[in-house]
Phi, psi and omega in degrees: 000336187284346185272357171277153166324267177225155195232128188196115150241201203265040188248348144015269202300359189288305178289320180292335166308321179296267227263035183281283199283321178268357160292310169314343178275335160221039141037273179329326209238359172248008168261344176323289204303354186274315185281351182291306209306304180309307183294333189269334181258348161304319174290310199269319157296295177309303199243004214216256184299350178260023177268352185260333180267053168004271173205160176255104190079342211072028146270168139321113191298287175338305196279336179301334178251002181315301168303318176324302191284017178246331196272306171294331166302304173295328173278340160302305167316333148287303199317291227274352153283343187246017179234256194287339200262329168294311186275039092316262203298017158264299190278303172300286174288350194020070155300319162314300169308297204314293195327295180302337200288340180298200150284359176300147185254135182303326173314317181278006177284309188301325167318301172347291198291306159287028171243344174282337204282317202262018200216353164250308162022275238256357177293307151325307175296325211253316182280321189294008182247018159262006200240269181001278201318326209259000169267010174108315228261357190208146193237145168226159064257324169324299229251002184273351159248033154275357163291301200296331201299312184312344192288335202274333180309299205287309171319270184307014148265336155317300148309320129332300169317309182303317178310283170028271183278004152267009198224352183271131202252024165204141242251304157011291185277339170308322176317337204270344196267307163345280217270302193265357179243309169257006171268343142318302198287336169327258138055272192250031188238023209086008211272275181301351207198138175305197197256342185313314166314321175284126168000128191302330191286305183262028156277321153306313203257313199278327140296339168302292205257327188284097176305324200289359187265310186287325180293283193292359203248314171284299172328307189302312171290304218274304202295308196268335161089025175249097166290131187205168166270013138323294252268330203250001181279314172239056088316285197315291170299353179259320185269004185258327171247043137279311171304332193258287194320326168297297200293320167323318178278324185283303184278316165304353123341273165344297208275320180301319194256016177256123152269000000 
């Protein structure tokens, strides 16, 4: 196995059933934070700081930041299921051994997960744009593919993550990529303010390195229906270190769980 890329069949879809079926066992409580989350930053941002704020660009500060929250959603939700929520089911529950103990192959646990990672994504995604719809701030029809791009989002956050937790040696220490990795991209990535504001050097590091600065540049066009050849410029990076990060995560995974 070690001299393959990756080893991934259709048993896959086995490891995304388990934690599919164990999302569904508590529904209540993971269906909450997508309808909560949009009203609280709408209120206090959107409608609270944004009676001092007009507009943005000639937008609406509420509709300039609608996408954002949508961008965020889906990267917590992966990250933080293929991060804190994976090392629980490797190191604690050792769901991972049980699992491998089968014909499941670890490549496909790991796929499993991320590919389960990018699928609550879009789960997110998908409950927050009717809380969206009814504040106004996003039209549709044009706003109905923020669903499938989160699923390609939620991959690629996924996939981050996993490196995360594969390199990390206590659940503790997840906190250290949590705190210097998304709370930048909160932060600097476009989300609140254009990105045209920030010094130029981290207007540079925020596009080189940050996705959420490429994520969220795309939402913003699919929401506003302003399309450009930006736009293909951050496709493109987001599906090429979606594509390295997937494969990146199974073999270090791999190198963590072979003893």
């Amino acid at each position: 196995m070690s001299e393959r890329l990756i080893d991934i069949t259709g048993r896959v879809k086995s490891v995304w059933q388990r934690n599919w079926d164990a999302f569904l066992r508590t529904y209540q409580v993971n269906f909450i934070p997508p309808f909560v989350e949009p009203v609280l930053y709408l209120l206090a941002l959107g409608f609270g700081l944004g009676t001092y704020i007009e507009s943005v660009d000639g937008i609406p500060y509420p509709v300039f930041i609608a996408p954002a929250l949508v961008s965020i959603s889906v990267m917590n939700s992966a990250f933080f299921e293929c991060t804190y929520s994976s090392f629980v089911r490797m190191y604690y529950q050792k769901t991972f051994d049980a699992i491998i103990a089968t014909p499941v192959s670890i490549d496909e646990v790991i796929a499993g997960e991320m590919l389960w990672g990018a699928t609550r994504g879009m789960i997110y995604a998908t409950l927050m744009l009717p809380v969206l719809l009814l504040f106004g701030v996003v039209a549709m029809p044009s706003s109905l593919l923020l669903i499938p791009f989160a699923y390609l989002v939620g991959l690629l956050f996924a996939g981050i993550a996993m490196c995360f937790t594969a390199i990390t040696p206590s659940i503790d220490a997840l906190n250290y990529p949590s705190f210097l990795f998304i709370t930048p991209m909160f932060l600097f990535s476009g989300t609140f303010f254009p990105l045209d504001l920030l010094p130029q050097p981290i207007q540079y590091f925020a596009l080189a390195v940050l996705p959420l600065t490429h994520v969220v540049g795309i939402n913003r066009a699919i929401t506003l229906s302003a399309y450009s050849p930006m736009n293909l410029f951050n496709l493109a990076w987001i599906a090429v270190a979606t594509a390295l990060f997937f494969v990146l995560a199974i073999r270090l995974m791999r190198r963590r769980l072979i003893v």
